[in-house]
N, C-alpha and C positions, 0 to 999 in steps of 0.2 A: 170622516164623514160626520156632520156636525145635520140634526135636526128639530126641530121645538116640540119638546114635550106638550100633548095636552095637558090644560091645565086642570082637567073635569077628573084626571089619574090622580093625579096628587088626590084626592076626594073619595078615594075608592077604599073601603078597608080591607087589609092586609090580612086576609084570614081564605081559606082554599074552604070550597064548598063541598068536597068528599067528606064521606063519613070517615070512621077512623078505622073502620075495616079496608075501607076502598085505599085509604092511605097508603097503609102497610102496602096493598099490593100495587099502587105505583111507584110507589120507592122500591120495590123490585124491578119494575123495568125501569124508572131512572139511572138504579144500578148498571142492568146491561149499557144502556144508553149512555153513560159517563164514561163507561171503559171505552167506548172509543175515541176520546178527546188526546190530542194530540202537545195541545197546549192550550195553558187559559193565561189570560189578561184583565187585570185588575181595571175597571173603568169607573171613572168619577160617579153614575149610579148606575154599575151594573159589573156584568163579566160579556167579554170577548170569549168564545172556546173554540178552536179550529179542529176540524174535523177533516177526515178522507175526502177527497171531489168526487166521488163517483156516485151515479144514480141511486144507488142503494142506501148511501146517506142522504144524499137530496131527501129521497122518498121517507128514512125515518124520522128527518130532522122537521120537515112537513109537519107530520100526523105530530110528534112530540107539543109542535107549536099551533097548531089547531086544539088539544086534546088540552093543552095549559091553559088557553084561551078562555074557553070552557069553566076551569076550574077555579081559575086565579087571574082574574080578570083587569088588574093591575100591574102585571106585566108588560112590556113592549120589547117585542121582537124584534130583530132582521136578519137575514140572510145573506151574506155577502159569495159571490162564487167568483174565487179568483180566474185570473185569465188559463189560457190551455187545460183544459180539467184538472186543474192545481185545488190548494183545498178548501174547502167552505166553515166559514167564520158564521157563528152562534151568536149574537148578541143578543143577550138579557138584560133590561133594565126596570129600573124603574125608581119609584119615590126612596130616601134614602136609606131607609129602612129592607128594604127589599134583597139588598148585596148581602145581610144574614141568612136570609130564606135561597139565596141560590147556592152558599158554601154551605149548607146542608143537603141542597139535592145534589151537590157536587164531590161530598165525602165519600163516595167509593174512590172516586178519582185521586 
């Protein structure tokens, strides 16, 4: 699946707007939230991560990707949900810079 970045991303700075108390405590639930990745894939600017297909992933991979949105506004998301409730692919992207800030939220994994 191939799509065009905006260009207005490239323009965004690469810094998360939690304090650094708040930090600490998202990287606790990113911790939960990366044990359940199944497999990751290295992408030209980002990571692929597949996940369980069931509702319950739906539902937290959601809120993860609303809640980064928020925070670090220079991401770009998708969601891919394979066919027969098979499993659902994570893509993270963004500016080139960006593939170090996910293999850090992705070190428990």
């Amino acid at each position: 699946m191939q799509y065009e970045r905006n260009l207005a991303n490239d323009e965004l700075p690469l810094a998360c707007s939690l304090s650094g108390a708040e930090q600490v405590t998202r990287g606790v639930e990113l911790a939960a939230l990366f044990k359940g990745v199944q497999q990751a894939e290295e992408l030209a600017d980002g990571y692929a991560l597949k996940f369980p297909g069931d509702e319950a992933w739906a539902s937290r991979l959601l809120q993860f990707i609303a809640f980064e949105r928020a925070c670090c506004p220079f991401f770009t998301f998708a969601l891919i949900f394979e066919p027969a409730q098979g499993p659902i692919w994570l893509h993270i992207r963004g500016p080139e810079e960006v593939k170090g800030i996910i293999r850090d939220m992705m070190k428990p994994f």
